[in-house]
C-alpha positions in Angstrom: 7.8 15.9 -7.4 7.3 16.0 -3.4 9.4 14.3 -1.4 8.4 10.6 -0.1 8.0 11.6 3.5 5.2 14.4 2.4 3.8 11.9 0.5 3.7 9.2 2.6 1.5 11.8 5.1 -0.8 12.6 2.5 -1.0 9.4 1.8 -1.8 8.4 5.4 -4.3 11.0 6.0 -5.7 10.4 2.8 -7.0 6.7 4.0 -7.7 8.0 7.4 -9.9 10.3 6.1 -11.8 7.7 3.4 -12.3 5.0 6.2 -13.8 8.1 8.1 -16.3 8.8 4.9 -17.2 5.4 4.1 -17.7 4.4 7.8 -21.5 4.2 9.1 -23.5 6.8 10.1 -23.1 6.1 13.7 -19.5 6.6 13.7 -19.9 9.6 11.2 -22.7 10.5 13.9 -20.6 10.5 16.7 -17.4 12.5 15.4 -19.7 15.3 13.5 -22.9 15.3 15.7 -22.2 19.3 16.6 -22.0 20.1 13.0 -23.5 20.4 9.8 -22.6 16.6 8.9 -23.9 16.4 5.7 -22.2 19.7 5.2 -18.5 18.6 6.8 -18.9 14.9 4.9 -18.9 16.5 1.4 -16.8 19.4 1.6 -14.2 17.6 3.5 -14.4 14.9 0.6 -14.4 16.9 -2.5 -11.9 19.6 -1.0 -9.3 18.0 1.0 -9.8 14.2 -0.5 -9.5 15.4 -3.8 -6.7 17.8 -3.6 -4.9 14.5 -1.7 -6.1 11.8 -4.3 -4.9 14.5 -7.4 -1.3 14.6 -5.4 -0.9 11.0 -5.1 -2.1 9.9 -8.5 0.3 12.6 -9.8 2.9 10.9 -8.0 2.0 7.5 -8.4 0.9 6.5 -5.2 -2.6 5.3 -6.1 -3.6 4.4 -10.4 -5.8 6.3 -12.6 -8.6 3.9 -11.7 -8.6 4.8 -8.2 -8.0 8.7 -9.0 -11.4 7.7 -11.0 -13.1 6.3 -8.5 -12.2 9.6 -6.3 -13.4 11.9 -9.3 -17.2 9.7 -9.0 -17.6 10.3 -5.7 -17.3 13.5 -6.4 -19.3 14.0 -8.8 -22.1 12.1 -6.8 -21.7 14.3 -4.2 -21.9 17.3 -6.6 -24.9 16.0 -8.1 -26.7 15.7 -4.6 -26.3 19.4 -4.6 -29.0 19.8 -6.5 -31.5 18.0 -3.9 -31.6 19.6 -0.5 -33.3 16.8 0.8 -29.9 15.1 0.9 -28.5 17.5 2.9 -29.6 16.8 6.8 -28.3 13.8 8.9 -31.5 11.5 8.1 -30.6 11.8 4.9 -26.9 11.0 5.9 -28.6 7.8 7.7 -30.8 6.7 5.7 -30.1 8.1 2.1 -29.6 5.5 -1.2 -27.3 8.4 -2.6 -25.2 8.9 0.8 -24.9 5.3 1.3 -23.4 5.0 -2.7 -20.8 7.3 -1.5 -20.1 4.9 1.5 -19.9 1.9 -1.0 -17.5 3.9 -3.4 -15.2 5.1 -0.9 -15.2 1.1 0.6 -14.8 0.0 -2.6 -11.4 2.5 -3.6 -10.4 1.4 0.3 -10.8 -2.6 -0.5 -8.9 -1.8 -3.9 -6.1 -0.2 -1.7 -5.6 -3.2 0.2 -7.8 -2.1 3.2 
């Protein structure tokens, strides 16, 4: 079991980072317009928002329907993997499968009380 403090920063970053993700495309645009955006969106989301989701439902910080929610964004953004199409920023912008994410991660946030 970690300690409250420790949890209460991953906890923090942890929204931080799903506001970031399920923000528009302008605001992703501006913060990751010198990178691979498509790129730093998903494997920021299913490497550090995972691990952070798994610690917190683990410690009871968010329920097993919000851990669930994390575990199908995921698994949309794994799926994408198989259509490189999906992978520049106009698909970022303008993508029905990037803009599910968006609405999944605002959907966990509005769950959370944000």
């Amino acid at each position: 079991m970690r300690d409250i403090e420790e949890l209460s920063i991953i906890y923090d970053l942890f929204i931080s980072e799903l506001k970031f993700f399920s923000s528009a495309f302008d605001t992703q645009y501006e913060n990751l317009k010198h990178t691979a955006m498509a790129d730093e969106l998903a494997s920021d989301f299913s490497e550090v928002e995972t691990d952070r989701a798994e610690i917190l439902y683990q410690n009871d910080w968010i329920t097993e329907n919000h851990f669930a929610l994390v575990k199908t964004i995921n698994k949309t953004l794994d799926e994408m993997n198989n259509n490189n199409l999906l992978w520049s920023e106009e698909a970022v912008k303008h993508a029905k499968e990037w803009e599910e994410c968006r609405q999944l991660g605002k959907e966990l946030l509005k769950d959370l009380g944000y």
